[in-house]
Biotite code that builds the C-alpha atoms (Angstrom):
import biotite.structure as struc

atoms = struc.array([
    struc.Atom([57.866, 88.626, 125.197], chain_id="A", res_id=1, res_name="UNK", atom_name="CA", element="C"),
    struc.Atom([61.327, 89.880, 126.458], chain_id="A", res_id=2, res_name="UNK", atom_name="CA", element="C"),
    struc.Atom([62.567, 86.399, 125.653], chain_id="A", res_id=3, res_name="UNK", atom_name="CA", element="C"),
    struc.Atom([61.463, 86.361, 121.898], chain_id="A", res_id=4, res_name="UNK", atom_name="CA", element="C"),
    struc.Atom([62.564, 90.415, 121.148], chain_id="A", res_id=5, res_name="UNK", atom_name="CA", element="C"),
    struc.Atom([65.876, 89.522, 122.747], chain_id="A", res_id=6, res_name="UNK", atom_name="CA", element="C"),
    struc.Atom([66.297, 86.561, 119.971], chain_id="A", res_id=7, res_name="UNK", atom_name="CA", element="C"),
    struc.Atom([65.190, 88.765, 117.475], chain_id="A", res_id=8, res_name="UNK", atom_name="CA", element="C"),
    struc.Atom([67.593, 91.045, 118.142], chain_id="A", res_id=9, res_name="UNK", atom_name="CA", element="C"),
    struc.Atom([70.391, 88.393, 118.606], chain_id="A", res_id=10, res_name="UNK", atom_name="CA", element="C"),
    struc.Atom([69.211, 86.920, 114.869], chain_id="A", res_id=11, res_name="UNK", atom_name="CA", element="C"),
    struc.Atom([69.639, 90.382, 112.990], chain_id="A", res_id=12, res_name="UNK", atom_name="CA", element="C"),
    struc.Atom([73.293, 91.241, 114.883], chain_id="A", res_id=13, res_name="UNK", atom_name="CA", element="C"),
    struc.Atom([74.533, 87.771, 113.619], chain_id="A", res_id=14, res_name="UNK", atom_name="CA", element="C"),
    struc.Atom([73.078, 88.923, 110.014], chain_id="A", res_id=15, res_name="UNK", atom_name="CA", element="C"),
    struc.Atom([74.541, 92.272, 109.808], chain_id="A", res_id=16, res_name="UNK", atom_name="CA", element="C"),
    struc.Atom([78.087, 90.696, 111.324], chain_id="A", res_id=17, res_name="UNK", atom_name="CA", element="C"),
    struc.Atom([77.649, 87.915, 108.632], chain_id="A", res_id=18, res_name="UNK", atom_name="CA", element="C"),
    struc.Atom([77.250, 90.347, 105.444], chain_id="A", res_id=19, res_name="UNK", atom_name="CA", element="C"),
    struc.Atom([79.727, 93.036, 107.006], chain_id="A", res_id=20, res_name="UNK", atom_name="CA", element="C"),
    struc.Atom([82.253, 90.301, 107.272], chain_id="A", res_id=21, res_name="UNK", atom_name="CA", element="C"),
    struc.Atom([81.634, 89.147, 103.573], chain_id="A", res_id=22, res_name="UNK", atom_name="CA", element="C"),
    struc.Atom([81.641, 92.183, 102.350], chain_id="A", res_id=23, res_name="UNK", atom_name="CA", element="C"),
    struc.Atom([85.080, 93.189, 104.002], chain_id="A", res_id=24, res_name="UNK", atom_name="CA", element="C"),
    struc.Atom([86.342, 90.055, 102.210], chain_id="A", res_id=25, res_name="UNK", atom_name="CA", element="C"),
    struc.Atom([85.831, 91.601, 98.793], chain_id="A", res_id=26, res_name="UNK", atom_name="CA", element="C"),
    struc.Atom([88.364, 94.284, 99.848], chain_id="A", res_id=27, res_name="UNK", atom_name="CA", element="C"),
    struc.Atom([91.241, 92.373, 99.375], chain_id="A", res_id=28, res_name="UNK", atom_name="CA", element="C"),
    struc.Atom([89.922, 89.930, 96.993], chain_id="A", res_id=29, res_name="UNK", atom_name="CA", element="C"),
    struc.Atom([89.417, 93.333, 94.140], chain_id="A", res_id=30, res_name="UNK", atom_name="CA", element="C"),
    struc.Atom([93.275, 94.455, 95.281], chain_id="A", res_id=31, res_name="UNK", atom_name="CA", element="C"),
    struc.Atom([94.231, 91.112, 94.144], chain_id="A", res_id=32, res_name="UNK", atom_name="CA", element="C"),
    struc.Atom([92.045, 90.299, 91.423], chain_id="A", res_id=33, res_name="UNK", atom_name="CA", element="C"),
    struc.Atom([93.187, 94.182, 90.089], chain_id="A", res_id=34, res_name="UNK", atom_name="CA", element="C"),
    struc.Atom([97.242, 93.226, 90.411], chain_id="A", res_id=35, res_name="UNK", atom_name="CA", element="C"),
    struc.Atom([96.379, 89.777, 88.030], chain_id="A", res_id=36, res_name="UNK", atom_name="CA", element="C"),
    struc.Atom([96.247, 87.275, 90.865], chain_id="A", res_id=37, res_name="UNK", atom_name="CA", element="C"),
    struc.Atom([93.065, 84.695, 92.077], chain_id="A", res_id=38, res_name="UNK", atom_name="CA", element="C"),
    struc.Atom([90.229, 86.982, 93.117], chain_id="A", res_id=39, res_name="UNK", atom_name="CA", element="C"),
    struc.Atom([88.474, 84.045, 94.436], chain_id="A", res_id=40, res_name="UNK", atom_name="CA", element="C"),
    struc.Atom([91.449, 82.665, 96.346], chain_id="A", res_id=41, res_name="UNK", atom_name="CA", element="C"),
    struc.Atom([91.777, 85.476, 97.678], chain_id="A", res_id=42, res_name="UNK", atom_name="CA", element="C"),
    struc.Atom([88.111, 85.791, 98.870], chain_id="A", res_id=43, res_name="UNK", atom_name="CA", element="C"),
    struc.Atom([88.752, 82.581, 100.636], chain_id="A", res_id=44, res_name="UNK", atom_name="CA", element="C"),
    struc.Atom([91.683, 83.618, 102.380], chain_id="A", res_id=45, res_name="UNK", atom_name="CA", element="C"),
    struc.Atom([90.128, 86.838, 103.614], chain_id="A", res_id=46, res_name="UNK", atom_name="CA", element="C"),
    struc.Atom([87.107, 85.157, 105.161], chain_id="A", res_id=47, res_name="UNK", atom_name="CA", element="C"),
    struc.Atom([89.453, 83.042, 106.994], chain_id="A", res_id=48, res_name="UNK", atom_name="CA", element="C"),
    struc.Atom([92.010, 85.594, 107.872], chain_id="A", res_id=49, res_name="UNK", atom_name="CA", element="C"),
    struc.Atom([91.273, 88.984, 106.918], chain_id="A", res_id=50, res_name="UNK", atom_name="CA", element="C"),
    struc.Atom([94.346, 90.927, 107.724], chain_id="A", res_id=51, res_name="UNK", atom_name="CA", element="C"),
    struc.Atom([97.026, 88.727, 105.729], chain_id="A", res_id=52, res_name="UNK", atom_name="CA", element="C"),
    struc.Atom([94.891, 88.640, 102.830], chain_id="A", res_id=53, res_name="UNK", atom_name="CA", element="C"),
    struc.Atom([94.732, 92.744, 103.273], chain_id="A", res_id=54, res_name="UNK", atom_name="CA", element="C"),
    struc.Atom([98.953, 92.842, 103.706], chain_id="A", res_id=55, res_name="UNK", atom_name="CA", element="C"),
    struc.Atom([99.584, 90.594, 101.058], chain_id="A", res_id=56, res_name="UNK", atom_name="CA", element="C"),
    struc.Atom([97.136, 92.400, 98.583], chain_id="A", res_id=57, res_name="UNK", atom_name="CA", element="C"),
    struc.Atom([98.924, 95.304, 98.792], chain_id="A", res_id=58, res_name="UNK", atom_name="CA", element="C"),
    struc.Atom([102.163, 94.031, 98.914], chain_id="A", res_id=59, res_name="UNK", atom_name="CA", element="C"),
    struc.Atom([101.713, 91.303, 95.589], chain_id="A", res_id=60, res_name="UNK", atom_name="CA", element="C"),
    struc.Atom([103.869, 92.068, 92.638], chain_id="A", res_id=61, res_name="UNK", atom_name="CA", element="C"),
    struc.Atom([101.062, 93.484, 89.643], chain_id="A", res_id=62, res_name="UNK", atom_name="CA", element="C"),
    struc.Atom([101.298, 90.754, 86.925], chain_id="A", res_id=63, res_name="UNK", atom_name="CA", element="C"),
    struc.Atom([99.407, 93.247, 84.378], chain_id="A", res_id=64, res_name="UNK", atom_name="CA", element="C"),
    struc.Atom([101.956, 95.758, 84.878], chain_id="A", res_id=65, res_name="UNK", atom_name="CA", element="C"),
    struc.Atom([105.805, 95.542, 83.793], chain_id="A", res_id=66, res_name="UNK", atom_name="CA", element="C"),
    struc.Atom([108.623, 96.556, 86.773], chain_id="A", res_id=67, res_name="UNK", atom_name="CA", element="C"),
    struc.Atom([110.409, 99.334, 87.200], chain_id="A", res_id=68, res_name="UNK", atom_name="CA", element="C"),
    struc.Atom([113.444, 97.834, 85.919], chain_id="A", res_id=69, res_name="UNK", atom_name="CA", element="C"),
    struc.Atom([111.266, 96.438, 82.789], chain_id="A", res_id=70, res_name="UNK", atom_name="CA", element="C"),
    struc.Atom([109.817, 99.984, 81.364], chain_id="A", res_id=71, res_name="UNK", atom_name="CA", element="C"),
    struc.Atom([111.278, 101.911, 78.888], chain_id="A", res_id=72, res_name="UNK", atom_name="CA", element="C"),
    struc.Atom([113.208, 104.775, 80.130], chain_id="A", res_id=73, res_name="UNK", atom_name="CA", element="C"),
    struc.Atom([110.896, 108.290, 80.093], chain_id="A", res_id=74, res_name="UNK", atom_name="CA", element="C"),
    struc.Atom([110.926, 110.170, 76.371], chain_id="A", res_id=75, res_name="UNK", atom_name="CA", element="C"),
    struc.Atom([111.222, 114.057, 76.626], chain_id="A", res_id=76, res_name="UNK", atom_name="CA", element="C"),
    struc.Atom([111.382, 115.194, 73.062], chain_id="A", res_id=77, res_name="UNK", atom_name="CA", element="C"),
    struc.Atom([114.023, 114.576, 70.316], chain_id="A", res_id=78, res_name="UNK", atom_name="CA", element="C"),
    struc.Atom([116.745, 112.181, 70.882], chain_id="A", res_id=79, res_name="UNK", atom_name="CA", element="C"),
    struc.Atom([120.209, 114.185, 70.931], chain_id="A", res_id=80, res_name="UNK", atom_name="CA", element="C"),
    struc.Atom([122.065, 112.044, 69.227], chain_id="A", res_id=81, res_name="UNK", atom_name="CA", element="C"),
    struc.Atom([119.676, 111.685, 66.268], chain_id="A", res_id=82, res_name="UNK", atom_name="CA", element="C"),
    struc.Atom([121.590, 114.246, 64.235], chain_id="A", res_id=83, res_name="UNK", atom_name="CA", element="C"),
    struc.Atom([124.953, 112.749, 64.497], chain_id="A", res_id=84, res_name="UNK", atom_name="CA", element="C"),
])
């Protein structure tokens, strides 16, 4: 009886590390998938190796999203030089 509870228990802790580890992949995967990159190659890279696909979420240029360099400088009201 000890035998068979301690598989039982064994069986469930491999489930609940199984779906805790897949859902931990779909951390980085959104980051990604958010900034206009592969959500789903970056599923497959965090199951692998969760903590560069984590780093290099957050550290991916945004494709949706011009640079800082690209925007248009900030309005605040009327141009000065409109009446000249």
């Amino acid at each position: 009886m000890v035998v068979a509870m301690s598989g039982l228990v064994g069986f469930i802790a491999w489930v609940l590390f199984v779906a805790v580890w897949i859902a931990l992949a779909f951390w980085p995967a959104r980051v990604a998938g958010r900034k206009g990159h592969s959500f789903f190659g970056y599923f497959i890279l965090s199951l692998i190796f969760w903590p560069l696909a984590l780093i290099l979420a957050y550290v991916v240029k945004d494709r949706g999203r011009p640079g800082m360099l690209d925007a248009p400088a900030p309005s605040f009201g009327p141009d000065p030089t409109d009446g000249l």
